[in-house]
C-alpha positions in Angstrom: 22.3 -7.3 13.0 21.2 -8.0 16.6 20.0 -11.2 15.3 23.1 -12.6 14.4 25.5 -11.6 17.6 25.9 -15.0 19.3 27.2 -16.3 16.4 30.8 -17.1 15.8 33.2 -15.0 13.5 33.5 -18.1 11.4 29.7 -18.9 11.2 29.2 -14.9 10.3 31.6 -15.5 7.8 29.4 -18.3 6.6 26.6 -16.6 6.4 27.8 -13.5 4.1 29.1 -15.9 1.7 24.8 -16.9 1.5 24.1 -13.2 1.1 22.9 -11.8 -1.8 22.8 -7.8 -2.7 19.9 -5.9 -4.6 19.8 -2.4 -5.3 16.7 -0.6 -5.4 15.8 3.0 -6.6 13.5 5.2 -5.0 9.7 4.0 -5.5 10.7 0.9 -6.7 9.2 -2.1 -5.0 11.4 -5.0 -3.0 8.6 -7.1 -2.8 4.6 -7.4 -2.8 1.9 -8.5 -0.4 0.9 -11.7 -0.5 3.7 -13.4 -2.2 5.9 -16.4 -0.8 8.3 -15.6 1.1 12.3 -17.1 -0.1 14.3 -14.9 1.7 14.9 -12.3 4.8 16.0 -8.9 3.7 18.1 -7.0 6.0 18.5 -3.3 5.0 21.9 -2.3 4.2 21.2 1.7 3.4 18.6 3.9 2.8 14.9 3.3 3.3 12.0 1.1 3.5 8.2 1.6 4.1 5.9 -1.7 4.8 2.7 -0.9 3.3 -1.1 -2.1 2.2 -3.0 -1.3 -0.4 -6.9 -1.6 -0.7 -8.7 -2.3 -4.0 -9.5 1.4 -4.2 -5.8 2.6 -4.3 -6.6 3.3 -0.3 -2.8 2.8 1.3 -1.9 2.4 5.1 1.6 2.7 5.8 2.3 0.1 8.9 6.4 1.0 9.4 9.5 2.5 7.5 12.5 0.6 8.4 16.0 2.0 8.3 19.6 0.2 8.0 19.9 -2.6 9.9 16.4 -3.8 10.2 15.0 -6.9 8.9 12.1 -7.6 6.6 9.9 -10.5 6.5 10.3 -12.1 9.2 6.8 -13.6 10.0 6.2 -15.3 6.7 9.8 -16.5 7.0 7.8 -18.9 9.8 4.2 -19.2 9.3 4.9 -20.2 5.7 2.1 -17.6 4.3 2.6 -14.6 2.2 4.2 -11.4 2.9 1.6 -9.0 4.9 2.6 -5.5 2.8 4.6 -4.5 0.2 7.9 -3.0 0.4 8.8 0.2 -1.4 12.2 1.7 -1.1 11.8 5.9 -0.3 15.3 6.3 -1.4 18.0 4.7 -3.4 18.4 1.5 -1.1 20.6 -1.4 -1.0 19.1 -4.5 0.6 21.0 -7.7 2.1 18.9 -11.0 1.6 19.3 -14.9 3.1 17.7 -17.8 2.0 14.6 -18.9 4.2 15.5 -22.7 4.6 19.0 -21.5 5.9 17.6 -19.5 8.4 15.1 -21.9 9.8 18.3 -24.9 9.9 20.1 -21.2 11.7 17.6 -20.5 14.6 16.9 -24.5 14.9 20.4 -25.3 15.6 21.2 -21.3 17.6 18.0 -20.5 19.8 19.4 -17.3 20.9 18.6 -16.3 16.9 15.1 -17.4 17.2 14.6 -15.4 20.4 16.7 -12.4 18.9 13.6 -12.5 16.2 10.5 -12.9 18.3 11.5 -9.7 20.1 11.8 -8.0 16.8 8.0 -9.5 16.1 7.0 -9.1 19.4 7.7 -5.2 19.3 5.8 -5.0 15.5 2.9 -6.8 16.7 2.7 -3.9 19.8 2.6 -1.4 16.8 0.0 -3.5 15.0 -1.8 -3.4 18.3 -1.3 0.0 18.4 -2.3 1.1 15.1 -5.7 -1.0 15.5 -6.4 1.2 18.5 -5.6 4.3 16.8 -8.1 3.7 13.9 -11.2 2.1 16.0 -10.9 5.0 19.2 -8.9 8.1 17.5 -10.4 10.8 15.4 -8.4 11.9 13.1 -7.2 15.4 14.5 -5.8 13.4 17.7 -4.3 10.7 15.1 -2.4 14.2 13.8 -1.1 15.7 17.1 0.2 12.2 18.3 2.2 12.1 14.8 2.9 15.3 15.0 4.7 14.7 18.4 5.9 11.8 17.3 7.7 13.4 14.5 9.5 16.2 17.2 11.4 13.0 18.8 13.5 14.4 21.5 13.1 17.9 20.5 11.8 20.3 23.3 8.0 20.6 22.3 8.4 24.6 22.2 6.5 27.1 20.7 7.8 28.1 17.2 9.6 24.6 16.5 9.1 23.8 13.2 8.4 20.1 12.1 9.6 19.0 8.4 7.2 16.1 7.5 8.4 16.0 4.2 5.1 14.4 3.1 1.8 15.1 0.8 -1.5 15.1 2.8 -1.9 11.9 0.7 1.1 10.5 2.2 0.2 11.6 5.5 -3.1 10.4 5.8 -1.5 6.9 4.5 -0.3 7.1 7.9 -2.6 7.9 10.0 -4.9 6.0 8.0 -7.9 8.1 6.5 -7.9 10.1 3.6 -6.1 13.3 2.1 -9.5 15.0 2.8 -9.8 14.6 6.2 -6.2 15.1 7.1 -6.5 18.3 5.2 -9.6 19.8 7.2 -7.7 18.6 10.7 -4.8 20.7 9.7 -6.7 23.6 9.0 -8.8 23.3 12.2 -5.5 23.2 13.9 -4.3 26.1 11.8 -7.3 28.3 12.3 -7.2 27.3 16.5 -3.8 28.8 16.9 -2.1 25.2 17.5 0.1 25.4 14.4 0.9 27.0 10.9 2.1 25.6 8.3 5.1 26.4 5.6 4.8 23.6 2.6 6.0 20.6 4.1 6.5 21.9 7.3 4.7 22.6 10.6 4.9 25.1 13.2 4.5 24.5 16.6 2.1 27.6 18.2 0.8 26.4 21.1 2.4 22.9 22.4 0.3 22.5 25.3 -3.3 22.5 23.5 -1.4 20.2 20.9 -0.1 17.6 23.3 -3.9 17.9 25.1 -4.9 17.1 21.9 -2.9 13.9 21.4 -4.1 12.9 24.5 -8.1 13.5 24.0 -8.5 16.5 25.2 -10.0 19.4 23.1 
């Protein structure tokens, strides 16, 4: 935990004796929006995805955390409520720490406090970001910016084949619209020659029309 580096051996020591451990299956939620924050969870395997849900079962998906990440660190401050839900993708095993103890911790050990606001600095960037996407993006760009996003530091090459592992539901959770519409902007992209599809997975046709695409071009 980057957080917790300038500490001592003794006072890390301290610290996992405060720990408590919490398994969680698959689907199964770790907490909910809107309720008071105790505790920061620290992911100690498997998977997390921070989530909203609308009245209308409507979700969008706002990160997925891995091991070693934090959650909650905002209402751990401000006092308010968490701002998703948590909902392990896999079996996960979660770390947690008591909020008072961690306030008394970055009090007396500023380097922890700073260690955090970076953490929150970088989420509100993707808040920022994800703002932008849904008041300036249509949705087919939305999709070839994921879709890049997805390849990582793969070569963006003709036949490279993308495993998204998602429903269009899930997708669309993500880019923040509906199944419907992620469905017709796959298969505009599909009929264009940009890419095919096999199930879950994408094929990359033609990489330069879909990173134009990304980029709002046509």
């Amino acid at each position: 935990m980057p957080y917790f580096r300038s500490l001592s051996a003794t006072q890390l020591r301290g610290l996992a004796r405060t720990c408590s451990s919490r398994a969680l299956g698959s689907g199964e939620t770790l907490f909910e929006e809107g309720t008071p924050c105790t505790r920061l969870f620290v992911i100690a395997s498997g998977r997390i995805e921070i989530r909203q849900t609308s009245l209308r079962g409507r979700e969008q998906v706002f990160h997925t955390e891995q091991p070693g990440a934090a959650l909650g660190e905002a209402p751990l401050f401000d006092g308010g409520g968490y701002i998703g839900s948590a909902v392990a993708l896999e079996t996960t095993r979660v770390l947690s720490l008591p909020r008072a103890m961690l306030i008394t911790l970055c009090r007396t050990h500023p380097e922890v406090a700073l260690a955090m606001m970076e953490t929150l600095a970088r989420r509100v960037r993707r808040f920022a970001g994800i703002v932008s996407d849904l008041a300036f993006r249509p949705v087919p760009e939305r999709l070839a910016r994921y879709l890049i996003a997805t390849a990582a530091r793969q070569p963006l090459s003709p036949g490279l084949e993308l495993d998204l592992q998602l429903t269009q539901a899930q997708l669309a959770a993500r880019l923040g619209t509906v199944r419907e519409l992620v469905a017709r902007a796959l298969g505009h992209l599909e009929q264009s020659g940009v890419l095919s599809r096999k199930g879950s997975r994408v094929v990359v046709r033609d990489p330069v029309r879909l990173r134009a695409l990304a980029e709002g071009g046509e």
